[in-house]
N, C-alpha and C positions, 0 to 999 in steps of 0.2 A: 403645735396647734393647740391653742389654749380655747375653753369652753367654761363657762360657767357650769359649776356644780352645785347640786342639792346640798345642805348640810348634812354633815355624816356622822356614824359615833364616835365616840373618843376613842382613841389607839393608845394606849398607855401600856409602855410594858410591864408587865408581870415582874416581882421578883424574881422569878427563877427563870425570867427569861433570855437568852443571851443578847445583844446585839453587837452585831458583826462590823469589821471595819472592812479592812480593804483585802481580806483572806480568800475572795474568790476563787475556787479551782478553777482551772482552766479546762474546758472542755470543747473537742477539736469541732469542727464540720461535721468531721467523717462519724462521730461517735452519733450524730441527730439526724443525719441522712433516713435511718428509719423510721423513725416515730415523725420526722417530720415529712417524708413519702405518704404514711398511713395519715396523718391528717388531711393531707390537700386531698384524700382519696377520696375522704368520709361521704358515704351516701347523704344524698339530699334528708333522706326521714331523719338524718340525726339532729336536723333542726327541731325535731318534733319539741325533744324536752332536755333534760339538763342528766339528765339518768341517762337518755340513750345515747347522749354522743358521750360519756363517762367512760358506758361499758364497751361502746363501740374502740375508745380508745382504750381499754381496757384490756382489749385481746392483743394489741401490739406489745403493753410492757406493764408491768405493777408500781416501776421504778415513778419515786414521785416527784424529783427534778425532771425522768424524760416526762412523765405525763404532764408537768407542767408546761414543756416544750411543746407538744402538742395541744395543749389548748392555746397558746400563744400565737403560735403557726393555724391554727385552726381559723382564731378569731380575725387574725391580718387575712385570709383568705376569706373571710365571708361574711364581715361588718364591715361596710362602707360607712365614711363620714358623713354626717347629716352637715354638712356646711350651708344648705341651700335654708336650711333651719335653722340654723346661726346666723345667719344675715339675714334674716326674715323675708328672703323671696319666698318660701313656704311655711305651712305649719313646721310645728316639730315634730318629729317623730318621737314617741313616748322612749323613756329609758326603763320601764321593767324587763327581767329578764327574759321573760318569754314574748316580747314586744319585737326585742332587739333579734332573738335567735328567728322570729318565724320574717319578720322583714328584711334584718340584713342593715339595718341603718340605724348609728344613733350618735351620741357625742361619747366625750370620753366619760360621763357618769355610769352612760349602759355597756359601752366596754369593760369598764372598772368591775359594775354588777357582774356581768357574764363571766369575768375572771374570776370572782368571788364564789360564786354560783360551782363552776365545775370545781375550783379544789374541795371546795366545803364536800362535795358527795362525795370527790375522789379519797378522803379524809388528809386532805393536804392544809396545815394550819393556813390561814392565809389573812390579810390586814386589808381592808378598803380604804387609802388613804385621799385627801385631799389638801388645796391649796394652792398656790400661785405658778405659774408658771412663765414661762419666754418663750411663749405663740401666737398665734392669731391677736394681734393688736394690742401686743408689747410694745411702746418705745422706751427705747433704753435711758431716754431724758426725762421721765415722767415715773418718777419712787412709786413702788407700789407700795401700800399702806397695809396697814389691820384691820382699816376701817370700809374696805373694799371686800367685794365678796367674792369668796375664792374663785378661781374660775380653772381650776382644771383636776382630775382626781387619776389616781392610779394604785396599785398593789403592791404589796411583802406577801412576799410566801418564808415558811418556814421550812428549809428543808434540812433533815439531818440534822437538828438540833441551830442552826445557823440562818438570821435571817437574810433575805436579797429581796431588792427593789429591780421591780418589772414596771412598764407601760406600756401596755397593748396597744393602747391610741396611736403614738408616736410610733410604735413597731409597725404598725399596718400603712400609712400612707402621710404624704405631708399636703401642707397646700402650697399652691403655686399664685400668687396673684388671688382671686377669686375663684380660684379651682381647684379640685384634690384630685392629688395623684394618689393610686395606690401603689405603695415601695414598699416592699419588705425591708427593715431596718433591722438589723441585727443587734445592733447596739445598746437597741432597750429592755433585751432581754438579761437578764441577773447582771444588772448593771454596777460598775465599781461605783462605791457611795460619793466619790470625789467627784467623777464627771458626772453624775444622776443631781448631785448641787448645783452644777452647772445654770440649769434652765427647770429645776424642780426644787419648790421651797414647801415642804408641810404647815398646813395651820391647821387647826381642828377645836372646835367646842371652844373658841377664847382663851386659850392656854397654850405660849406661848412654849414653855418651858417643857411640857411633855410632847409636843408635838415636833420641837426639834431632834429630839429623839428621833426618831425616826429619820433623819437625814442617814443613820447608822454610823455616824462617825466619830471619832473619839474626842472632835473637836468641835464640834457642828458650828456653822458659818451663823451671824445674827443675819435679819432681813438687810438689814442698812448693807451690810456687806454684801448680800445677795445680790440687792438694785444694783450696786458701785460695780461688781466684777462684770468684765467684758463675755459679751453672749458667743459663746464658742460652740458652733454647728455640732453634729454631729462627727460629718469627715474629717474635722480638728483632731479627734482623738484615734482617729484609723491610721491617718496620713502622719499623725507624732509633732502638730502643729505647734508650736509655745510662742504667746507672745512677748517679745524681752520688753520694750521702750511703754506701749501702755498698756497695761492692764485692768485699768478701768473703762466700764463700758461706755460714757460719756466725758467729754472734752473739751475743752473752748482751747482759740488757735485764731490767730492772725498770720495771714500771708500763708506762708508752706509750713508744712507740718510734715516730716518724717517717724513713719511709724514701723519698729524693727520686729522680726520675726524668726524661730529658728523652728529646726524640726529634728527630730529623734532617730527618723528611718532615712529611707531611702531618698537621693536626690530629688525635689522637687519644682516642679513652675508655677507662678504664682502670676495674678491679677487681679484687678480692681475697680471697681464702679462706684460712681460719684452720684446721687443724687440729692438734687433742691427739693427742699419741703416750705410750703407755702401756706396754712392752715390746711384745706383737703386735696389739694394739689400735690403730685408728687412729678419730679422731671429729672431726667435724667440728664448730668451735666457731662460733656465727650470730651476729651483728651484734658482732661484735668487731675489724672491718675497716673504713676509710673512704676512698676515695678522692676529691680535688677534684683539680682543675688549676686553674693559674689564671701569670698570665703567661710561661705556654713549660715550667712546671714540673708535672711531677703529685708530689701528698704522699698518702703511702700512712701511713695511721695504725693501728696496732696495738695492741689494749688488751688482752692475755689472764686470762681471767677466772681463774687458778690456776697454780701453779707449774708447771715443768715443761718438758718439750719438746714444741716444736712443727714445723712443716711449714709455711711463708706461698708460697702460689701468685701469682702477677701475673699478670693478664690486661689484654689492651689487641686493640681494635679500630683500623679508621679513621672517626673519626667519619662519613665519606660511605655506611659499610658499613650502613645502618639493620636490613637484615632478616638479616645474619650474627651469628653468635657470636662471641662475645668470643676470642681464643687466648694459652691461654698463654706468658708469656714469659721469665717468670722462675722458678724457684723456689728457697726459702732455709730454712735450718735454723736455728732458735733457743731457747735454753734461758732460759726467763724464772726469774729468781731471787728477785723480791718481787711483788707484786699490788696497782695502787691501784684503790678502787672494784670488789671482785669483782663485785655486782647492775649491771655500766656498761653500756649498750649503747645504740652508735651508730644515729640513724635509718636507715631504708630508703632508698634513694637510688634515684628510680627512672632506667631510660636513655630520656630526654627531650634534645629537640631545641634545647630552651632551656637545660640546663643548665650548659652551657660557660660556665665563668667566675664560675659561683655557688656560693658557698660560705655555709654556717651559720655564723653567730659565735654565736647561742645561742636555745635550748637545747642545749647537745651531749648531751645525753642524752634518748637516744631513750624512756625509763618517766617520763612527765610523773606529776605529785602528783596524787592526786586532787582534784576539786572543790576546786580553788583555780586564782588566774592568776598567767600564767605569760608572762612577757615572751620574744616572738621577737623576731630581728631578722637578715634574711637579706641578706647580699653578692649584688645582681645587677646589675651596670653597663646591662645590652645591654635590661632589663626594664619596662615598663610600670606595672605593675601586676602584684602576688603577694599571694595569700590564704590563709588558712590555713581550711580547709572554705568557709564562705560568707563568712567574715569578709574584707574589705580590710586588709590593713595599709600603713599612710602610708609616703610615699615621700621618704626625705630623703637626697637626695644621690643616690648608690651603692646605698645600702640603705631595707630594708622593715622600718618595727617596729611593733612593738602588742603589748600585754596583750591574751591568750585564757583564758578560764575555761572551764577544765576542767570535761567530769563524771566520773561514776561512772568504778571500777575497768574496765579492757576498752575503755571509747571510744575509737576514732583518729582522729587529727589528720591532716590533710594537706594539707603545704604544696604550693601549684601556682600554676603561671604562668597568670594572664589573657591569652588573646593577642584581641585582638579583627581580625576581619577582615571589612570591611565591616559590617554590620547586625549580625552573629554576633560573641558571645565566647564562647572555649570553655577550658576549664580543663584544664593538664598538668600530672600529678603532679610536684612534684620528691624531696619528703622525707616520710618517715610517720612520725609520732607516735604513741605511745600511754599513756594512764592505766595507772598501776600500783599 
């Protein structure tokens, strides 16, 4: 969620000041369960000032990473985003600090403040940083420059001689469309410097060179390289997401484009959304996505049905998530320059518990002929038995084939797994067909 920011002071380390790379301790749930209880508790008067909700947090713990947990947890519970003041259906709400604690609303400058604000009393070092970010009306095909004004700000706190980058904004809630949700994000809190470059670039005071400092890292990334790397969500880094085949954030591509993916943890399900951008126009384009995995890899296949630029969204669950949504984890920019097959469209794929591992070799085209047959033959190692409606198809090997005779224009087809258990079979969808 990016906002324009005030210009701020220069952040320059100190000689004797350390900065940190990727040495984060790890610290469980369980260890913030309390200070993060005692915050969402905090009496309403602790909006009053920046001393009482200090001391109020004060009497939970002295420790000054948890207290900064607790003003983190504090702030995501009781500043709402001013988005309606970002898009100017409203004034703004002011960003000073007593503006933001007695209303409840501001952008990410009076977050930034109010995180400044409580360590500064708490005597916790702490850095107000600003600069570029990939939120609120980023495209990933449009460089961000120097000569643009920053638009988004966030904190270092010093703890224990070691700096770490926090952002309250992103930790308290996202937007959705023209909406904000409020999400607690755990992610933004003492964030590794490696993913906090992700979608956060420091600028400061026209000085290029001390304000990458502050990336914390032993490398720090130049802007060109910021623009270039692919914007990787936040569930990218939970779910252990890496993308192999592109890694840059924007693309050109004629006809299909396959784009490769691995992950770190546990098995996962993955899909994808296609949309046309048209000057202010945005459209979402349907079965022109496809995802399979299949040993350790997921292949994201993209057909766009017309020139142009587009928007490609990645989503990915963990497979063991059955009744969760899918979360985004990627999103990429791409300008297709030729078209094969504009009428193409990949079948339905549905999220079935059998489908790990199975992939279509043919038909790839989800508009079967009319009242003619039409040879399938599906990749399922792990499967029994797979039919297409009522039909069996033979099992050789790995794979499922057989000739299906189609009817009329409008009938669907669909492929599913037989699972028999005990007495009972009962059919999961995998792919949907239809006559065209």
């Amino acid at each position: 969620m990016g906002c324009v920011s005030s210009s701020l002071e220069k952040y320059a380390a100190k000689d004797n000041e350390e900065i940190i790379t990727n040495n984060i301790e790890e610290t469980t749930g369980k260890e913030y369960e309390e200070i993060d209880q005692h915050a969402k508790k905090a009496p309403s008067r602790a909006r009053n000032s920046v001393d009482e909700l200090v001391q109020y947090m004060m009497r939970q713990t002295k420790d000054h990473r948890l207290l900064t947990r607790g003003f983190f947890v504090w702030i995501a519970e009781n500043i709402r985003y001013d988005l309606d003041g970002l898009l100017g259906r409203q004034a703004r709400a002011p960003n000073d600090v007593a503006s933001v604690m007695r209303t409840g609303l501001s952008v990410c400058e009076g977050y930034a403040n109010v995180m400044e604000a409580l360590c500064k009393v708490a005597r916790i070092e702490v850095k107000k940083l600003s600069g570029y970010s990939k939120g609120v009306g980023y495209s990933g095909d449009v460089p961000i420059t120097t000569s643009q004004s920053t638009s988004h700000a966030w904190n270092a706190v010093n703890l224990a001689g070691k700096w770490y980058l926090l952002d309250s904004t992103w930790g308290a809630g996202q937007t959705k469309g023209q909406t904000y949700v409020k999400q607690f994000n755990e992610l933004y809190f003492l964030t590794d410097p490696a993913q906090f470059a992700n979608d956060h670039f420091p600028y400061m005071d026209n000085n290029m060179e001390e304000s990458m400092k502050w990336q914390l890292l032993k490398n720090p990334i130049s802007l060109e390289e910021f623009n270039k790397n692919v914007h990787l969500k936040s569930p990218a880094f939970s779910l252990g997401v890496v993308p192999i085949s592109h890694k840059k954030g924007f693309f050109e591509m004629s006809g299909e484009t396959k784009l490769k993916f691995k992950w770190k943890k546990e098995p996962l399900h993955f899909s994808a959304d296609l949309h046309h951008i048209e000057e202010n126009i945005i459209r979402i384009i349907k079965d022109k996505t496809l995802a399979t995995v299949e040993n350790g890899v997921c292949t994201i296949t993209i057909h766009p049905p017309q020139t142009g630029k587009y928007e490609l969204n990645i989503f990915a669950k963990k497979r063991s998530d059955d009744g969760n949504s899918l979360q985004q984890v990627a999103v990429y920019y791409l300008r297709c320059k030729s078209v094969k097959e504009s009428e193409f469209a990949f079948p339905k794929v549905y999220s079935s518990r059998h489908m790990h591992g199975c992939k279509m070799i043919k038909p790839k085209n989800a508009k079967l002929p009319a009242n003619s047959m039409v040879d399938f033959e599906i990749l399922a190692p792990h499967l029994e038995m797979v039919s297409v409606n009522e039909q069996m198809l033979q099992k050789q090997g790995s794979t499922f084939k057989g000739k299906i005779k189609t009817g009329d224009k409008g009938y669907q087809f669909n492929v599913s797994a037989a699972v028999t258990e005990g007495n009972t079979t009962t059919f999961e969808g995998m792919f949907q067909y239809y006559t065209a």
